[in-house]
C-alpha positions in Angstrom: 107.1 111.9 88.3 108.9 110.4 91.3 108.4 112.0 95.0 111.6 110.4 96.5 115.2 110.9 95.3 115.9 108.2 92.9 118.8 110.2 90.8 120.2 107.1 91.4 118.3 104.8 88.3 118.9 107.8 85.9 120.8 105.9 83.2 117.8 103.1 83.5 114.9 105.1 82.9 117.5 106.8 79.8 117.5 103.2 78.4 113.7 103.4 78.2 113.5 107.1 76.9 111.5 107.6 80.3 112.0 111.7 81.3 111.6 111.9 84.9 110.9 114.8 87.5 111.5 114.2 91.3 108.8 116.3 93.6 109.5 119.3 95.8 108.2 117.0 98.7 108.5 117.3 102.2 106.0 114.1 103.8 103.8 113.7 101.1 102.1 115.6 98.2 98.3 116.7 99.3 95.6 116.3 96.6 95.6 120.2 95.6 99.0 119.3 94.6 99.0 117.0 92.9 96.2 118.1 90.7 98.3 121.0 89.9 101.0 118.5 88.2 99.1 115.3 87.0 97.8 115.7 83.8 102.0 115.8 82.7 102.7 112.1 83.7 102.5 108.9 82.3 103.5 107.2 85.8 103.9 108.0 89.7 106.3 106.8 91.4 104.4 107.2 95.0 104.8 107.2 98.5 101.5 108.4 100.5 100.7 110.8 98.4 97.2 111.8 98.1 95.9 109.8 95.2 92.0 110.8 95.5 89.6 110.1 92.7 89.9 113.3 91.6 93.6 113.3 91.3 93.2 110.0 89.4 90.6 111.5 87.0 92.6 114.6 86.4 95.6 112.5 85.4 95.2 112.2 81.6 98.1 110.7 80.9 98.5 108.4 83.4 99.3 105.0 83.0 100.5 103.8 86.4 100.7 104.7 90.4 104.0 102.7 91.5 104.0 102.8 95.4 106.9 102.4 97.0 106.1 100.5 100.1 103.2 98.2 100.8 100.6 100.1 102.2 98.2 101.6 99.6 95.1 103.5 101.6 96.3 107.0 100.4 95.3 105.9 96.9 91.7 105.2 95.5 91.9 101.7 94.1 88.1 102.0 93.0 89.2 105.3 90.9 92.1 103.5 89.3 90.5 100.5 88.5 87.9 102.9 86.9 90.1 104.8 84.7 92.3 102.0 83.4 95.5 103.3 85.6 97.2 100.2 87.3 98.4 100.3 91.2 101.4 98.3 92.2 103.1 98.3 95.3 106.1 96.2 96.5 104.5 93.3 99.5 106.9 91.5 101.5 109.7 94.3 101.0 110.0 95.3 104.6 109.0 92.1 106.7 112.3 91.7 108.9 113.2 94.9 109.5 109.6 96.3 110.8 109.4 93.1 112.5 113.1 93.6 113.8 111.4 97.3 115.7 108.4 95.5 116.5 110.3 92.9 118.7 112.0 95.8 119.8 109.9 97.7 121.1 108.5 94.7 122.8 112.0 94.5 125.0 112.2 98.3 125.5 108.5 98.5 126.7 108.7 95.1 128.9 112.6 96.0 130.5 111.5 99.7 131.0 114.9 100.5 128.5 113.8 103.9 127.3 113.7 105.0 131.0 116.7 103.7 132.5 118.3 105.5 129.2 117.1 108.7 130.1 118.0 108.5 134.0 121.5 107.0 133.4 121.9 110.2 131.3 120.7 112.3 133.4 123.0 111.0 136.4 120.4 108.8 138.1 121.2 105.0 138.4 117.9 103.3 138.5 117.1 99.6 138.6 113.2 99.1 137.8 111.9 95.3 137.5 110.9 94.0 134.8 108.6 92.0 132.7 110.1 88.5 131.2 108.9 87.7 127.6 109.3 84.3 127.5 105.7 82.3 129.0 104.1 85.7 128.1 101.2 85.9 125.3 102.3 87.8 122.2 99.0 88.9 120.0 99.6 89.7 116.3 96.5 91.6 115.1 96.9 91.2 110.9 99.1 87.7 110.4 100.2 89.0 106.5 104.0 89.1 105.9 104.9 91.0 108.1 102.7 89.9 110.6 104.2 86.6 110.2 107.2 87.4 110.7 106.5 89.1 113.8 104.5 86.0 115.0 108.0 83.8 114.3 110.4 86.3 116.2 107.8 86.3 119.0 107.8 82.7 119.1 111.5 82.4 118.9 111.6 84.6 122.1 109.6 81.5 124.1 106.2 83.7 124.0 102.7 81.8 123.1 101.6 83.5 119.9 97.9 84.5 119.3 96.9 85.4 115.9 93.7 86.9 114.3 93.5 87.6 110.2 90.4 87.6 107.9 92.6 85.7 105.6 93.8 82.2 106.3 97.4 82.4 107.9 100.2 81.8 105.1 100.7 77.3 105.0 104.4 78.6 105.7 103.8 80.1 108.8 102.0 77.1 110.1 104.4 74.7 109.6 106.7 76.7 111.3 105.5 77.6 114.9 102.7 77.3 116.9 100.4 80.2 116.4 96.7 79.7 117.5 94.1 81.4 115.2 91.2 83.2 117.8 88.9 86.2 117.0 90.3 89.7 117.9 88.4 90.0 120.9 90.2 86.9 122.4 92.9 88.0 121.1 92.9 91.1 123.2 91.4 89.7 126.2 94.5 87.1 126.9 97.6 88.7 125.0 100.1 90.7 127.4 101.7 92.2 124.4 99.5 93.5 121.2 100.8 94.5 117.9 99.4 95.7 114.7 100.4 94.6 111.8 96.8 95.0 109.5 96.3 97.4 106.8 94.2 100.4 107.0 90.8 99.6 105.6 87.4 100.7 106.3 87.0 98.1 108.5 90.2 98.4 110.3 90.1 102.2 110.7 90.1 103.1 114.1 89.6 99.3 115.3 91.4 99.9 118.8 89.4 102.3 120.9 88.5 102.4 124.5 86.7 98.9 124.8 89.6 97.3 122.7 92.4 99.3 125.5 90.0 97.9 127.9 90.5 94.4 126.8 94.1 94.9 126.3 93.9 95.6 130.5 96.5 97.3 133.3 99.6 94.7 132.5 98.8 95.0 128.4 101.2 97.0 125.8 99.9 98.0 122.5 102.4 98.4 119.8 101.5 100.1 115.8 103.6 99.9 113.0 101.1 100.2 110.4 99.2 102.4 110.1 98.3 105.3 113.0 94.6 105.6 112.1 94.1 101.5 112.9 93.9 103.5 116.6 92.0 105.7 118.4 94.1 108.2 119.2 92.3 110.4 122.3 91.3 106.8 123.0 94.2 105.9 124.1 95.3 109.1 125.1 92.9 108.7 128.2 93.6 105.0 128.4 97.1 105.6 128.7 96.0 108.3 131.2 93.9 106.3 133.3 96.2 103.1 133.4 93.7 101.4 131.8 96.9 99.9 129.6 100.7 99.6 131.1 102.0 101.4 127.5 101.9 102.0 123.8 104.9 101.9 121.3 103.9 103.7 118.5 106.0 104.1 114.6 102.8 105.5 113.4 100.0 108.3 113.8 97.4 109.8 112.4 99.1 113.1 112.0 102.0 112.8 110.6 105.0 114.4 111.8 103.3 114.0 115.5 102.5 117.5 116.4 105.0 118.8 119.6 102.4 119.5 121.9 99.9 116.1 121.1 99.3 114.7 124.8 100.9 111.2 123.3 104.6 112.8 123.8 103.4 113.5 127.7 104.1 109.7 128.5 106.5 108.2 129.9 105.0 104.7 129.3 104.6 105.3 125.2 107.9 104.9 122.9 106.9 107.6 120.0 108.8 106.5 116.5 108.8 108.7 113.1 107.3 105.9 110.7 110.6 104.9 109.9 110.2 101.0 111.1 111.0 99.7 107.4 114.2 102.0 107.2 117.2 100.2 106.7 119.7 100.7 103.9 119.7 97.4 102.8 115.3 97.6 102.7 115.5 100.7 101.2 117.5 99.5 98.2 115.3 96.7 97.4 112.3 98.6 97.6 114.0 101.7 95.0 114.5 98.6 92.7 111.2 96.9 92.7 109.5 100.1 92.6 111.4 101.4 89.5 110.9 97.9 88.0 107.2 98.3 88.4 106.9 102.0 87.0 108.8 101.3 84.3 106.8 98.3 83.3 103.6 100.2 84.1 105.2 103.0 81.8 106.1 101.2 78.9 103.8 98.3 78.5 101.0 100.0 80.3 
């Protein structure tokens, strides 16, 4: 089963005598539906679907969950592991271009561009000032691969880069710039521009709230790309309300498609995205092909 449209490898999977099904999916499938389909496949190809333990039991069959994408929180690993069905994303697949909207998002939030966009449209010729990046303090919360290459873009731009992991910081990434390695707190406390770039663990869920806004202070941007539930999200709702923070950019969130009428879309200091920071054509096409690479593996030799 496949919940994307990957018509595209038909004549592959033909070589393999792999029969194939694409979802009826609009975001992603929810555990009651999935467990009304499971128990037919050998392999998933996945995107956040809603691999609970009970899905994973109920799959019979099932061989392999091949994720397309990096992030694997909407899939029990435990449960997997358990019943002998191997997990496999794609790591590394999306590095430039998420850290291509994270810098981004960084210039729009600092130069006030989502404004002057709106008023020049509107008729209105405004001029606000500005923020300079360069000399400014650039904290990547999660220093992986993508986080790196956030960390090198920032650096590129002239900012000091903070960094804060549980794992060491890749030997690459060291050699390259000047990052200094402090605890998140610190990290917070002296960084005028924040972004996440962690994955959503039980230790990372919900790990900016109102002390971590408070840290982030009045001149402080937060920006997500991960995943929305590393936040808080009435948090920084009244954060954003009370200027404890200048803004938010946000690609991610824990209801996904945002709802209309959440409070977030009420700012005029908060970019909103639609998780799409990894979409490029050029990203997209590497991740079909090591994702279909890894099912069919998990598949046939599984």
């Amino acid at each position: 089963m496949i919940t994307d449209d990957i018509d595209q490898y038909a004549d592959l999977f033909a070589e393999y005598n792999i029969a194939y099904d694409v979802a009826n999916v609009d975001q992603q499938l929810s555990e009651d539906e999935l467990l009304d389909i499971i128990d037919k496949y050998d392999g998933v190809l996945a995107g956040d679907d809603e691999f609970t333990r009970k899905v994973i039991a109920a799959g019979d069959r099932l061989k392999i969950i091949a994720k397309w994408g990096i992030g694997i929180d909407a899939i029990d690993t435990d449960a997997a592991a358990d019943h002998g069905v191997a997990v496999e994303n794609t790591p590394g697949a999306f590095n430039d271009e998420v850290a291509d909207v994270v810098i981004g998002y960084a210039i729009m939030l600092t130069r006030q561009l989502h404004h002057i966009d709106r008023a020049v449209r509107n008729g209105d010729w405004i001029c606000p000032r500005g923020v300079s990046l360069a000399g400014k303090t650039f904290g990547v919360v999660g220093v992986g691969n993508i986080g790196s290459t956030v960390a090198k873009r920032a650096h590129a731009l002239g900012m000091n880069v903070l960094g804060n992991d549980v794992r060491p910081f890749p030997e690459s990434l060291k050699s390259e710039i000047d990052i200094e390695r402090v605890d998140r707190d610190e990290l917070l406390d002296r960084s005028d521009i924040v972004s996440l770039n962690c994955a959503l663990t039980p230790e990372t869920r919900k790990m900016i709230g109102s002390e971590e806004l408070d840290r982030i202070g009045e001149t402080g941007y937060l920006i997500n790309t991960s995943r929305g539930e590393l936040v808080n999200q009435p948090a920084l709702v009244d954060a954003l309300d009370s200027g404890t923070i200048a803004g938010a950019a946000l690609d991610v969130f824990e209801t996904e498609p945002l709802p209309a009428d959440d409070p977030l879309a009420d700012f005029d200091n908060v970019i909103l995205g639609s998780h799409n920071a990894q979409n490029t054509a050029e990203a997209v096409s590497r991740v079909n092909d090591r994702a279909v690479q890894n099912l069919i593996e998990g598949v046939v030799e599984g």
